[in-house]
VEXPA-897026 format. One record per residue: y negated, x, z of N, C-alpha, C, O in turn; chain; residue number from 1; residue in three letters. Coordinates in steps of 0.02 Angstrom, whole numbers, plus 50000, padded with zeros to 5 digits. Each point is the difference from the previous one (the first is absolute). Layout:
N
ATOM; Y; X; Z; Y; X; Z; Y; X; Z; Y; X; Z; A; NUM; ALA .
...
***
This chain:
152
ATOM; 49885; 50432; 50960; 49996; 50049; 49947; 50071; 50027; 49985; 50018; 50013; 49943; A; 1; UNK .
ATOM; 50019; 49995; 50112; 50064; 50026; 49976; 50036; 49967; 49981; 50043; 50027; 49966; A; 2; UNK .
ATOM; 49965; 49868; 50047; 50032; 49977; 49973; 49983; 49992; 49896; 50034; 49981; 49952; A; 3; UNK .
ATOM; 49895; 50047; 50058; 49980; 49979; 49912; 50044; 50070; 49976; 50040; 49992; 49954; A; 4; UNK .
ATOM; 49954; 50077; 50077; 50025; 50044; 49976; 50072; 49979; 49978; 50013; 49989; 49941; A; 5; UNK .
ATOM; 50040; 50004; 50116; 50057; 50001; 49978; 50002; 49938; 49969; 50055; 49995; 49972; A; 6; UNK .
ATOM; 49900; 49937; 50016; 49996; 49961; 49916; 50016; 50041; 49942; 50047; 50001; 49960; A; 7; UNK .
ATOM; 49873; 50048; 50051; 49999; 50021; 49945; 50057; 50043; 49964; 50019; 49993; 49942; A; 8; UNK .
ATOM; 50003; 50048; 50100; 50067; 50061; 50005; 50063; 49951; 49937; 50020; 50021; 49945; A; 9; UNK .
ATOM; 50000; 49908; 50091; 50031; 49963; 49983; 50008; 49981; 49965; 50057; 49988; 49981; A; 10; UNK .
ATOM; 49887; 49993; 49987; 49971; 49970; 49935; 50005; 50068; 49942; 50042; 50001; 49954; A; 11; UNK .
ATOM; 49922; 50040; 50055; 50040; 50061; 49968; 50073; 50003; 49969; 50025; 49999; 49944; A; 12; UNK .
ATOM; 49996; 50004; 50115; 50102; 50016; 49990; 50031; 49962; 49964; 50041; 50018; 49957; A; 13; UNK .
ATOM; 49940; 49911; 50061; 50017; 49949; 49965; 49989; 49980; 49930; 50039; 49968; 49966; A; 14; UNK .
ATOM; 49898; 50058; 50014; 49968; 49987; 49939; 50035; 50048; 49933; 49985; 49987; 49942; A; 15; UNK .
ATOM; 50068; 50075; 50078; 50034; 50016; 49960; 50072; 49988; 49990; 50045; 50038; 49980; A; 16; UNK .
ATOM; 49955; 49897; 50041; 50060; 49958; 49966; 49999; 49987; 49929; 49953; 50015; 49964; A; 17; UNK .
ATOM; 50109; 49954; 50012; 49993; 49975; 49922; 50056; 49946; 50018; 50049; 49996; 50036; A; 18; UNK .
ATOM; 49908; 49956; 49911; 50052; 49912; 49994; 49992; 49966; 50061; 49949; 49994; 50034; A; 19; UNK .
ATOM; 50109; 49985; 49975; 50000; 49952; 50070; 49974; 50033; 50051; 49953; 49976; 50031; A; 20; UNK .
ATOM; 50067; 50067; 49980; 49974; 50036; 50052; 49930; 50009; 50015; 49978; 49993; 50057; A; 21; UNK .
ATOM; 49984; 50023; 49887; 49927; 49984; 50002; 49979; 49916; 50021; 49964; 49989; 50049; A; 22; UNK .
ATOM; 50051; 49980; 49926; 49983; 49922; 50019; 50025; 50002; 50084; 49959; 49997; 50046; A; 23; UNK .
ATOM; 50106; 50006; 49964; 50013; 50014; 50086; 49952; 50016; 50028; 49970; 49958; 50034; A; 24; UNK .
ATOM; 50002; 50127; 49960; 49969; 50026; 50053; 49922; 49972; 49999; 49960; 50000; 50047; A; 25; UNK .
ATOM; 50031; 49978; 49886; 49928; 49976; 50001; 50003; 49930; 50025; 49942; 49981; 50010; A; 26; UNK .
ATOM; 50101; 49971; 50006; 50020; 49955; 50031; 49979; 50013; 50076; 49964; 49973; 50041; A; 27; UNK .
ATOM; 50084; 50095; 49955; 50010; 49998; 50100; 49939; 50024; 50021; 49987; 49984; 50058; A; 28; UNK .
ATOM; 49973; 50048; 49915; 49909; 50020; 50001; 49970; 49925; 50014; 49979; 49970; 50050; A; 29; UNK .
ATOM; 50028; 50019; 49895; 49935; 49936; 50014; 50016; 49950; 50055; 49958; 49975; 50036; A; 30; UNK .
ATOM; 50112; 50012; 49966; 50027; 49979; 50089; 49957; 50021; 50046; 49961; 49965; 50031; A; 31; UNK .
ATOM; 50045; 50085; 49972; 49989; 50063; 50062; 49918; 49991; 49994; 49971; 49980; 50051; A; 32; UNK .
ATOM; 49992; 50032; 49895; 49933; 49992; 49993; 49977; 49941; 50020; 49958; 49999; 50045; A; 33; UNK .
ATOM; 50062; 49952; 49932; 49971; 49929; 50037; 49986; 49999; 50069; 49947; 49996; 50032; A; 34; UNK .
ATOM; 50121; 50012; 49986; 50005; 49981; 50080; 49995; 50058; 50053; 50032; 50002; 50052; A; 35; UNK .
ATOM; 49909; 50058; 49921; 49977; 50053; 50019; 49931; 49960; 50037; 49974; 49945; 49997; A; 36; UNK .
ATOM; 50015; 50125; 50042; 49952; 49974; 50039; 49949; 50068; 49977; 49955; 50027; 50031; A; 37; UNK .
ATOM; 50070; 49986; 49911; 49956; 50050; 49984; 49900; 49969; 49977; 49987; 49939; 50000; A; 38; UNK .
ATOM; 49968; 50105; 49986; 49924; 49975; 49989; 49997; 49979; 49947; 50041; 50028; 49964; A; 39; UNK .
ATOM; 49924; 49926; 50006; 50005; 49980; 49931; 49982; 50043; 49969; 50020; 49983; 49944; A; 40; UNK .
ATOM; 49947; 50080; 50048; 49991; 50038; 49957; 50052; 50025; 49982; 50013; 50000; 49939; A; 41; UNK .
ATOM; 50046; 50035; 50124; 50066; 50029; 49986; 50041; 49957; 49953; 50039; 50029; 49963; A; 42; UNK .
ATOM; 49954; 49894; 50034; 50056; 49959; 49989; 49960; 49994; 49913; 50036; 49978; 49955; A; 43; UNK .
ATOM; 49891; 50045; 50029; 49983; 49999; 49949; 50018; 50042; 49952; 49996; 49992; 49939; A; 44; UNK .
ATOM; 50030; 50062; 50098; 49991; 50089; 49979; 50107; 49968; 49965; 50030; 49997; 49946; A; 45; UNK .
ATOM; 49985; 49989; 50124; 50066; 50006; 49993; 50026; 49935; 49946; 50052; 50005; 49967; A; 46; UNK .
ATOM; 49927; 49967; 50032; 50012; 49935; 49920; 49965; 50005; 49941; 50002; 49963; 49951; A; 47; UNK .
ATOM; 49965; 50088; 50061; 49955; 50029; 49928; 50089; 50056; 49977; 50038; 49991; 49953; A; 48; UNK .
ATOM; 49964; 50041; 50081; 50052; 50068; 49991; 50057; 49948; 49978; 50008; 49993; 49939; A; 49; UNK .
ATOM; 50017; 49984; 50088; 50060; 49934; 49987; 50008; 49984; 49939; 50048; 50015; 49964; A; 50; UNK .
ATOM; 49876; 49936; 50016; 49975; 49972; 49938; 50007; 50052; 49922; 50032; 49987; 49949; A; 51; UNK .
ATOM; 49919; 50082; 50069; 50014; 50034; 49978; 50053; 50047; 49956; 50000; 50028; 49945; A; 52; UNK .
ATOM; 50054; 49961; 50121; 50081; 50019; 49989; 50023; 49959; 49941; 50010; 50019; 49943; A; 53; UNK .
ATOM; 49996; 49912; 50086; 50011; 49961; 49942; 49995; 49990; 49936; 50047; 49989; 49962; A; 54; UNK .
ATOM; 49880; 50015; 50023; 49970; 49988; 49955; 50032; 50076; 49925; 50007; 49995; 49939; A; 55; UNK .
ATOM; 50002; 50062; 50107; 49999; 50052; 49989; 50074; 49987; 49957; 50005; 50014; 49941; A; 56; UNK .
ATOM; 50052; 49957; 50099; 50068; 50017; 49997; 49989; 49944; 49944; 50020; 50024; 49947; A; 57; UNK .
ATOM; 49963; 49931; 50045; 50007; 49948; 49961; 49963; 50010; 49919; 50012; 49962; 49953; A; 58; UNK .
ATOM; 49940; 50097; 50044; 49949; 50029; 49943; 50054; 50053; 49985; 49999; 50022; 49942; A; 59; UNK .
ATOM; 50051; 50006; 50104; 50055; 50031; 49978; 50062; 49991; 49944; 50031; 50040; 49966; A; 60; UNK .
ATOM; 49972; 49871; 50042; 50071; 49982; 49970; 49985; 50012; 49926; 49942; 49993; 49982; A; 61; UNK .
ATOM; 50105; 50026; 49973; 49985; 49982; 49934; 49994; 49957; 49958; 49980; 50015; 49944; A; 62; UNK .
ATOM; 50034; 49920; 50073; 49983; 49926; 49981; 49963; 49972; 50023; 49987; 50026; 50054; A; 63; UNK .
ATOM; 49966; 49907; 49930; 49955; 49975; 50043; 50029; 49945; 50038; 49971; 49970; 50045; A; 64; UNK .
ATOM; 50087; 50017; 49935; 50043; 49943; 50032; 50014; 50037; 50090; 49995; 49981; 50058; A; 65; UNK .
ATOM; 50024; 50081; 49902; 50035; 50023; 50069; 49942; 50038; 50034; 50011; 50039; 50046; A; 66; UNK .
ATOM; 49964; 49957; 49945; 49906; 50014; 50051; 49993; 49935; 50040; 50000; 50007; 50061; A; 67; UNK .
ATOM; 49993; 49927; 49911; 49990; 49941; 50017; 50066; 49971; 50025; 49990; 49943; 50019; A; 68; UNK .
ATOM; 50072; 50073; 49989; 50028; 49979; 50045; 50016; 50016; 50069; 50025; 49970; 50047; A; 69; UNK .
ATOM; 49947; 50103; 49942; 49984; 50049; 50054; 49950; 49956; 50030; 50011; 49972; 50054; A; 70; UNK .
ATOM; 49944; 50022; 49920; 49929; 49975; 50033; 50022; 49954; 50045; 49987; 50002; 50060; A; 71; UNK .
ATOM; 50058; 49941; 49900; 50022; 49938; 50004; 50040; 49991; 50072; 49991; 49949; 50033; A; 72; UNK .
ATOM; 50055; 50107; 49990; 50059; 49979; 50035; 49951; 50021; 50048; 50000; 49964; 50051; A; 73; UNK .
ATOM; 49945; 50098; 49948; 49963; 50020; 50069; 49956; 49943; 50015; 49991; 49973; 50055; A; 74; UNK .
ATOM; 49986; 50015; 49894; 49974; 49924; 50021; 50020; 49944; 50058; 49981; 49982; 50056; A; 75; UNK .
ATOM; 50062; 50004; 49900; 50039; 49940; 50047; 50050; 50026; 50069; 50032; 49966; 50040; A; 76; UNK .
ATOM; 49961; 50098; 49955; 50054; 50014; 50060; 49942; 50018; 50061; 50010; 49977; 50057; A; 77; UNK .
ATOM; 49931; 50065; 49930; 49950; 49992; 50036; 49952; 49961; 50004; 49947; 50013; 50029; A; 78; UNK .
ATOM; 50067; 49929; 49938; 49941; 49939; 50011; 49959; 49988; 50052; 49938; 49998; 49997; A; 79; UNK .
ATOM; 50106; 49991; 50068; 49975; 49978; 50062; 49957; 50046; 50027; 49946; 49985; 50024; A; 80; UNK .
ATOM; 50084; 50090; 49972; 49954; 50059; 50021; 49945; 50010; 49985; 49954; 50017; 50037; A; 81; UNK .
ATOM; 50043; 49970; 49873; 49935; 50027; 49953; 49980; 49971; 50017; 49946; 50022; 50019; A; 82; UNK .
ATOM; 50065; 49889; 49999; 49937; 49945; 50017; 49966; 49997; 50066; 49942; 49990; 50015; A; 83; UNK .
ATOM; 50106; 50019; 50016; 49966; 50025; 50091; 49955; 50068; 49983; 49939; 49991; 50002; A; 84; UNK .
ATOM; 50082; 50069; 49983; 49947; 50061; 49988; 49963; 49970; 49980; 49955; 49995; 50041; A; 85; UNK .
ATOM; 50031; 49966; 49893; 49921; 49992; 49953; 49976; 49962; 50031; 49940; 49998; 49985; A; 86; UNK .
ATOM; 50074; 49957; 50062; 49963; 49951; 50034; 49951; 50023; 50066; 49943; 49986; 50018; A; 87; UNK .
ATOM; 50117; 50062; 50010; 49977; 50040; 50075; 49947; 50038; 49935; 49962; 49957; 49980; A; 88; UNK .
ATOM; 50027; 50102; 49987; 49969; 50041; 49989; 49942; 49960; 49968; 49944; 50012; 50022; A; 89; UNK .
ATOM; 50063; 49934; 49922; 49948; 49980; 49985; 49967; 49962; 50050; 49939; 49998; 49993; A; 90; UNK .
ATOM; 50090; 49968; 50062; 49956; 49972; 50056; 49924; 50068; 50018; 49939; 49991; 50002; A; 91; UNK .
ATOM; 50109; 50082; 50008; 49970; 50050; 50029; 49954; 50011; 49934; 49942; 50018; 50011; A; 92; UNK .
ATOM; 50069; 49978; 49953; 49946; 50045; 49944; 49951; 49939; 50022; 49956; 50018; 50038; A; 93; UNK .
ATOM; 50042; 49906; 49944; 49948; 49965; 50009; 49961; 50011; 50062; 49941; 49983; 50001; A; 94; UNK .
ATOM; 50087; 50043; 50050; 49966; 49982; 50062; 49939; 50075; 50005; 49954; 50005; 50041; A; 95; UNK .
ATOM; 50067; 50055; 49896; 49974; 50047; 50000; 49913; 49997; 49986; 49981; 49956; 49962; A; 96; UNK .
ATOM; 49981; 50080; 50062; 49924; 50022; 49966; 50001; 50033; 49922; 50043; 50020; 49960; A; 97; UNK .
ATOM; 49886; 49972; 50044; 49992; 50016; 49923; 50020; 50101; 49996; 50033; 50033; 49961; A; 98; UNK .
ATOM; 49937; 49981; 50083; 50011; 50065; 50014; 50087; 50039; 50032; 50026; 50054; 49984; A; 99; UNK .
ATOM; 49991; 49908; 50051; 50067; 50014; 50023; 50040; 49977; 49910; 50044; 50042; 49993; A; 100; UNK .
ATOM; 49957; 49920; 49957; 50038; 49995; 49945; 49961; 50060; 49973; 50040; 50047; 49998; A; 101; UNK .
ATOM; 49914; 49967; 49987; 49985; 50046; 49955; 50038; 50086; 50032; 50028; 50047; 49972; A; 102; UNK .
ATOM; 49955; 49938; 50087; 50061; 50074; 50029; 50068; 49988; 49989; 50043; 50043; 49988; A; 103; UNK .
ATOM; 49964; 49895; 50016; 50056; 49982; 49989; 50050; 50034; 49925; 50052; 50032; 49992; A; 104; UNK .
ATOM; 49901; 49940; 49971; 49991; 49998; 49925; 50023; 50093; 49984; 50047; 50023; 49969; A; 105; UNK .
ATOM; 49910; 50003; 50059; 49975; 50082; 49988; 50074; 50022; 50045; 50026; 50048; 49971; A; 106; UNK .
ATOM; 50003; 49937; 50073; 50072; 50033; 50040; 50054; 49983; 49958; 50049; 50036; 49996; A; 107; UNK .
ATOM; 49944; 49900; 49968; 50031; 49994; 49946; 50045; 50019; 49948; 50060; 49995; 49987; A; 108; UNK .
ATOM; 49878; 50035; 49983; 49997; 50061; 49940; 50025; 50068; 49995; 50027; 50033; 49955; A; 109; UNK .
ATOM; 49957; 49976; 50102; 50008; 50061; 50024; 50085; 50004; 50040; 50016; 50048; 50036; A; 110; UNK .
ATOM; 50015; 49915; 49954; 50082; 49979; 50033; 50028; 50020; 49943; 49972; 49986; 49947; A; 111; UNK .
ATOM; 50078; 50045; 50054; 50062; 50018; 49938; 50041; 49942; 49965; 50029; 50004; 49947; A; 112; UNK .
ATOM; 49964; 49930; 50104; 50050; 49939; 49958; 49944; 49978; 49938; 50020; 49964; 49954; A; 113; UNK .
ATOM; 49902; 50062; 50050; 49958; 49970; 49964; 50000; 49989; 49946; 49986; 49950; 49966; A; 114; UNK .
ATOM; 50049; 50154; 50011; 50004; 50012; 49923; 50055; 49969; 49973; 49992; 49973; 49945; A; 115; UNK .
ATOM; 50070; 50025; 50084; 50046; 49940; 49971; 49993; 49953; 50004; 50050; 49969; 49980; A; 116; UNK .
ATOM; 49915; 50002; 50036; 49970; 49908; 49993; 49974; 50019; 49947; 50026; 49983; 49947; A; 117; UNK .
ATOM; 49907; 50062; 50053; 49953; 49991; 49955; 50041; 50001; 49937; 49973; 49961; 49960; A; 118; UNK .
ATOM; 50075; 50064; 50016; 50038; 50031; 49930; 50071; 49936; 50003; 50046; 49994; 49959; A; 119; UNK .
ATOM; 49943; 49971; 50096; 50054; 49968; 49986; 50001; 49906; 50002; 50046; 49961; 49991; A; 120; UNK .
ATOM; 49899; 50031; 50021; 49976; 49926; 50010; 49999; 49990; 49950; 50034; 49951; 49985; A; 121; UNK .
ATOM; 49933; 50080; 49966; 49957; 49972; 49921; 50075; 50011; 49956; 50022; 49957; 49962; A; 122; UNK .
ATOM; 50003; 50091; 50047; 50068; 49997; 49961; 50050; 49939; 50009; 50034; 49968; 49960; A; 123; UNK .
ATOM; 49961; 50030; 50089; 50060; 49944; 50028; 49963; 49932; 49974; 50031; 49964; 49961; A; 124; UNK .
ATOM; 49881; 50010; 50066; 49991; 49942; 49991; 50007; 50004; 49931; 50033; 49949; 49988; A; 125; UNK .
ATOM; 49957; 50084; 49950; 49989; 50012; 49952; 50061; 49980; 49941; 49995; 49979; 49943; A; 126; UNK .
ATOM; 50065; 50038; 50100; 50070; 49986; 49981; 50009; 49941; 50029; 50054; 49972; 49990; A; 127; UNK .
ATOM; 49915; 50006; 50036; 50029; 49908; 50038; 49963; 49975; 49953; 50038; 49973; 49961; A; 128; UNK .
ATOM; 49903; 50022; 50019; 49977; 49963; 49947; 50027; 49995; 49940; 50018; 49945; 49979; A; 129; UNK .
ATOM; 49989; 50117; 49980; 50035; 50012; 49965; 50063; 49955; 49986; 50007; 49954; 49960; A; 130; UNK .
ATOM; 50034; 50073; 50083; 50058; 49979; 49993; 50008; 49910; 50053; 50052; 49968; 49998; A; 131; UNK .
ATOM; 49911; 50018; 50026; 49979; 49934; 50021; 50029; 49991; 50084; 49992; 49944; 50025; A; 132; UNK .
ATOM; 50038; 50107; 50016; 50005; 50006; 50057; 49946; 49969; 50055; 49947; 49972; 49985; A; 133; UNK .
ATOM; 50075; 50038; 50072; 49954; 49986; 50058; 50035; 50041; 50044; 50060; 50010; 49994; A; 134; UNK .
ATOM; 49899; 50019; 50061; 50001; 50034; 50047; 50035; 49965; 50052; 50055; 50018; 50022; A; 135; UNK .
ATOM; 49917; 49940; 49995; 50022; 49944; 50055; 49974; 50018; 50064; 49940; 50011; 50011; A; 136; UNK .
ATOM; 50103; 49992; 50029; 49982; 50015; 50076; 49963; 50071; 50015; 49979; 50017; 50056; A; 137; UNK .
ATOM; 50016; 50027; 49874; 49980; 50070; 49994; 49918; 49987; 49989; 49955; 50041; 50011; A; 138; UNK .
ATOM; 50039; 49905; 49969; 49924; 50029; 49982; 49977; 49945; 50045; 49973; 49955; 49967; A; 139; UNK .
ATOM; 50028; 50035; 50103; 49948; 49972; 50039; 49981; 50081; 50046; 49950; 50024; 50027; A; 140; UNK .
ATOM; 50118; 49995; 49962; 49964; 50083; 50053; 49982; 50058; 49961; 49982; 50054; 50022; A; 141; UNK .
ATOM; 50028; 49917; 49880; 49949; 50076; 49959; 49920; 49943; 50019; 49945; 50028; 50001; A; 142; UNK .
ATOM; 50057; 49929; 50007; 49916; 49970; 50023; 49984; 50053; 50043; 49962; 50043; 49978; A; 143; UNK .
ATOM; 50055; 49962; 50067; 49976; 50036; 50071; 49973; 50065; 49975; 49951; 50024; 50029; A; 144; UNK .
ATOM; 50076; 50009; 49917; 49982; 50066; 49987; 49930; 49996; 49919; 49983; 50036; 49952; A; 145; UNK .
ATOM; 50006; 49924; 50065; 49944; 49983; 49923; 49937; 50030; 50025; 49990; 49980; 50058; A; 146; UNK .
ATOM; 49967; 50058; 49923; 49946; 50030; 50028; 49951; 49945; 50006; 49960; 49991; 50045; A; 147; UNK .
ATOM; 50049; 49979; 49910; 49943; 49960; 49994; 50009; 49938; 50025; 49953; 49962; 49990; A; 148; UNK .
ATOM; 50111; 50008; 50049; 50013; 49966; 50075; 49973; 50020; 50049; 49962; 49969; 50038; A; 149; UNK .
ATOM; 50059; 50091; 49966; 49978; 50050; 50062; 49931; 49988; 50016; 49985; 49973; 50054; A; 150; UNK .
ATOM; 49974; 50044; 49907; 49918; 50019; 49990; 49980; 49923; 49998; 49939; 50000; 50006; A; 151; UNK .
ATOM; 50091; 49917; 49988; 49970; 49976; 49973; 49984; 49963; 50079; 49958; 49956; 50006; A; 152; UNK .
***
C-alpha cells in the first residue's frame, strides 16, 4: 500500500510538467509501473491516471498536428511498457468474474482519472478521424478502460 501511495504522490508531481518534460516523467512512470510489483488493480488505477494525463495535455495543444505528435512521440517512446501493461492487465480483466468486472466497472467511475477520459477519449478519437491520425501504441491501453470491455 505504501509503495502504490508514494506511485501515486509521484505521479502527481510529475504530471505538472510541460513539453519534454511531460513525455520524460510519463516515460519514467510507466518504467517504474511495469516492472512494479504493485496489484493489478493499482497498475490499472495508475495507467488510467497516466493515460489520462496524456490524453489531457495533448486535447491541450492548439493544433491537431501538435496533439498527435504528442500522442505520437508517447507512443513510440512507451511502446514496450503500454504493451506489457495491456497485456498483464488485460490477461487480469479476462481471468475476472462476471461480478468482480461489474465492481470492477462501478470503482471505476467513481475514480477522478474517469472524468478526464470520459471528456477526453471522444475528443481526441474524434480529431484522429477527422484529421486521419492513429493513436498507435495509445489505444491498445484506452481498450482497457472501455466500459463495455470491462462488462463484456
Amino acid at each position: 500500500m505504501r509503495s502504490f501511495t508514494l506511485l501515486m504522490f509521484t505521479l502527481v508531481l510529475l504530471s505538472g510538467c510541460t513539453g519534454m518534460k511531460e513525455l520524460q516523467s510519463h516515460r519514467q512512470a510507466l518504467k517504474e509501473l511495469a516492472t512494479s510489483s504493485l496489484a493489478p488493480e493499482a497498475k490499472f488505477d495508475a495507467l488510467a491516471i497516466i493515460v489520462a494525463d496524456v490524453l489531457d495535455e495533448a486535447a491541450a495543444r492548439p493544433k491537431p498536428y501538435q496533439a498527435f505528435r504528442h500522442l505520437d512521440k508517447f507512443g513510440r517512446q512507451n511502446e514496450s511498457s503500454l504493451q506489457a501493461l495491456s497485456q498483464e492487465l488485460q490477461t487480469w480483466l479476462n481471468e475476472m468474474g462476471p461480478v468482480e468486472k461489474l465492481s470492477l466497472a462501478a470503482r471505476t467511475l467513481s475514480k477522478p482519472y474517469s472524468r478526464k477520459l470520459i471528456q477526453t477519449v471522444p475528443k481526441i478519437t474524434r480529431m484522429a478521424q477527422e484529421e486521419g491520425y492513429t493513436l498507435g501504441p495509445l489505444e491498445q491501453a484506452l481498450v482497457l478502460y472501455r466500459l463495455r470491455g470491462i462488462l463484456d
